[in-house]
C-alpha positions in Angstrom: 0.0 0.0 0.0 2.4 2.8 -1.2 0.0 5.6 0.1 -1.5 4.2 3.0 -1.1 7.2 5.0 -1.2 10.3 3.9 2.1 12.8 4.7 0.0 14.6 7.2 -0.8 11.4 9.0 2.5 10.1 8.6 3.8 13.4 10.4 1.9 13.0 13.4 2.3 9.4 13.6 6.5 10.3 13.7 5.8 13.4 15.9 3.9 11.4 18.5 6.8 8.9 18.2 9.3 11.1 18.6 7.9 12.1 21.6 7.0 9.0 23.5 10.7 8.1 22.4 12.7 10.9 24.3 11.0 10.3 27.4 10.7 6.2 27.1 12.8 3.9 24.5 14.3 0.9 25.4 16.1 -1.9 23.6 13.7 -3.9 21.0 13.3 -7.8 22.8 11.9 -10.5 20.9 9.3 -12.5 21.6 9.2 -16.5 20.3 11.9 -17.9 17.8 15.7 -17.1 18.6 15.9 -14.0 16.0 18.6 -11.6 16.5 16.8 -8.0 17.2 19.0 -4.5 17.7 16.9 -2.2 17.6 15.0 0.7 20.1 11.0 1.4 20.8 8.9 3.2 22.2 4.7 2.0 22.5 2.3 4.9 21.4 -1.1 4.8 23.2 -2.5 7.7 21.2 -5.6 7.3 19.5 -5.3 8.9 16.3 -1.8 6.9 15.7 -4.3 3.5 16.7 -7.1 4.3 14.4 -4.8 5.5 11.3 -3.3 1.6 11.4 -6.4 -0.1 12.2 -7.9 1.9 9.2 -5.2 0.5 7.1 -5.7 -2.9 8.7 -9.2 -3.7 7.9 -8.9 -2.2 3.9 -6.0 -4.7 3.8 -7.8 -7.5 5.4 -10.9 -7.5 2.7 -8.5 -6.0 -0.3 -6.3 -8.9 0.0 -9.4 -11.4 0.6 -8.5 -12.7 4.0 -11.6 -11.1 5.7 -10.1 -12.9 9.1 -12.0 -12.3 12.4 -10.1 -9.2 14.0 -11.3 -8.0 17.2 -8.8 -5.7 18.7 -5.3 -4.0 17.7 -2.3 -4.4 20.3 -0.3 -1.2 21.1 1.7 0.2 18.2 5.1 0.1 18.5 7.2 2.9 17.3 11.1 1.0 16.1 13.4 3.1 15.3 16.9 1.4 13.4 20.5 2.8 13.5 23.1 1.9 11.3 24.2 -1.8 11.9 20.3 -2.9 13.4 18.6 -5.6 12.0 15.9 -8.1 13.0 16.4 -11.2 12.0 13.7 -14.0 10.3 11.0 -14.2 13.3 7.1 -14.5 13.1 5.0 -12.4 15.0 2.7 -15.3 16.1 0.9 -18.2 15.2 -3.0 -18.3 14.6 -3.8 -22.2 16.0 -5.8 -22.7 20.0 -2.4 -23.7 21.3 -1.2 -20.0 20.6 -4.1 -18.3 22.3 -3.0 -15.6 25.0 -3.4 -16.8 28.6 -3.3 -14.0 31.1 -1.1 -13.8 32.9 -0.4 -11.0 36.7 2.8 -9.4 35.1 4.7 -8.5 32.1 8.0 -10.4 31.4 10.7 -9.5 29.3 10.5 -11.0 26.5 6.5 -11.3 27.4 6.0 -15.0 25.5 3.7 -14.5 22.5 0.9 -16.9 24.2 0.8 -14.6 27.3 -0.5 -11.7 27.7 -1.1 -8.9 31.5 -3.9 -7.1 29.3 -7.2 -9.2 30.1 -8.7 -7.1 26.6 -5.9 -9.9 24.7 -6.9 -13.3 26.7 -7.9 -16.1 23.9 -7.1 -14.0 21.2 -4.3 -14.6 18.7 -2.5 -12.5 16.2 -3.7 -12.7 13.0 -2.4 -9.5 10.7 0.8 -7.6 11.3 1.4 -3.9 9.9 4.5 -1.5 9.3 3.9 1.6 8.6 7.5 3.2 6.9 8.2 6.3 8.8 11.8 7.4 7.1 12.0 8.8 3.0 14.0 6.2 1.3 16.9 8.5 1.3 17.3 8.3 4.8 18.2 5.5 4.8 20.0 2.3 3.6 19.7 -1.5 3.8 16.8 -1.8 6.7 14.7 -3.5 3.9 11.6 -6.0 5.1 11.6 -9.4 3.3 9.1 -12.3 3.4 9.6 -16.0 3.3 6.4 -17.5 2.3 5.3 -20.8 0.5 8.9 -21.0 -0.7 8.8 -17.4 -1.9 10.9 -14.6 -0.5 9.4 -11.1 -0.9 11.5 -8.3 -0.9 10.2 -4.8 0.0 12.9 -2.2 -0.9 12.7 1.7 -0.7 9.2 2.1 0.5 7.8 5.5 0.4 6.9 7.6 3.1 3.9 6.4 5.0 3.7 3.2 2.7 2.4 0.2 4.5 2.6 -3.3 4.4 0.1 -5.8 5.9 0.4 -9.3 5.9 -0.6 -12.6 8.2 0.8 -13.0 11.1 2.4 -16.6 10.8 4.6 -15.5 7.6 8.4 -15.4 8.5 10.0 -12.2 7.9 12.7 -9.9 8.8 14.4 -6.3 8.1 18.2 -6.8 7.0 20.6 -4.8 8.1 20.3 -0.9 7.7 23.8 0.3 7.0 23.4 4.1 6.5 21.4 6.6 7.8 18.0 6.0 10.1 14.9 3.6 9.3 11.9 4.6 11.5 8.8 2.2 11.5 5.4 1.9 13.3 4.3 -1.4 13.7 1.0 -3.1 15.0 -0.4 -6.5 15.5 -4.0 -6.9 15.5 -6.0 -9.7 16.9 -9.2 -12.5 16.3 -9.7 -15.8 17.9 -7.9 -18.9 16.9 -8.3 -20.3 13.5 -10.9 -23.3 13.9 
């Protein structure tokens, strides 16, 4: 979606980011798999940032023909990538009862993708993932997201400005190493009940 946002959405989503991220970033942990992960975030509460990707998330989700159950967005998470960060191949969760979030008193570090403190997520699993390109493609280089998917690896280089990319969940993917400049991101997970 090369003009999901538009510049003046993608502006506040960055300001509200930038924000959040002077006064709380911490080092990106990963949840699941054994992917390598350098990276710092921040989580933005706001809710014009929330309804901008859920917007984007539900045209995605009947464009593309999945028209999956979704019943509630997670947090979005505000990455920011510096020269030399990467994330390596990782899923963002599996769809199946076995992956459904128990609650659980307290957070943990990394939380595990079946667990969750907020009772709003309990039973649910993720079923669509989003990132929302926050940097010009000048910015920045390397930092690209690629797929792996039914033997097919898709490779999504020099996104625009506010471009977005929504896909399922379960797909493995990554972003390769940025090696000049800054790659800024904003990233949700939304979620449904298990797959029957």
């Amino acid at each position: 979606m090369p003009d999901a946002l538009t510049s003046e959405e993608t502006n506040h989503v960055v300001k509200e980011g930038e924000i959040q991220f002077k006064f709380d970033s911490l080092e990106g942990t990963h949840q699941g798999d054994n992917a390598e992960r350098s990276s710092k975030i921040t989580w933005l509460y706001d809710s014009t940032t929330t309804h901008l990707l859920e917007e984007v998330v539900h045209s995605a989700n009947v464009d593309a023909g999945w028209v999956l159950d979704l019943i509630r967005p997670e947090a979005v998470q505000y990455t920011v990538y510096e020269e030399g960060d990467e994330y390596g191949f990782h899923t963002d969760g599996n769809q199946d009862r076995y992956a459904a979030k128990h609650l659980v008193e307290r957070s943990t570090d990394p939380m595990p993708l079946n667990q969750t403190p907020n009772p709003l997520l309990a039973g649910l699993v993720r079923k669509l993932s989003v990132t929302v390109n926050l940097s010009e493609p000048e910015d920045y280089e390397g930092g690209t997201l690629e797929l792996l998917f039914n033997g097919s690896h898709h490779v999504f280089p020099d996104p625009p400005y506010g471009s977005a990319i929504v896909f399922p969940s379960f797909i493995s993917h990554r972003i390769t190493p940025v090696t000049k400049g800054i790659r800024k991101s904003a990233v949700m997970w939304f979620n449904g009940p298990p797959l029957r």
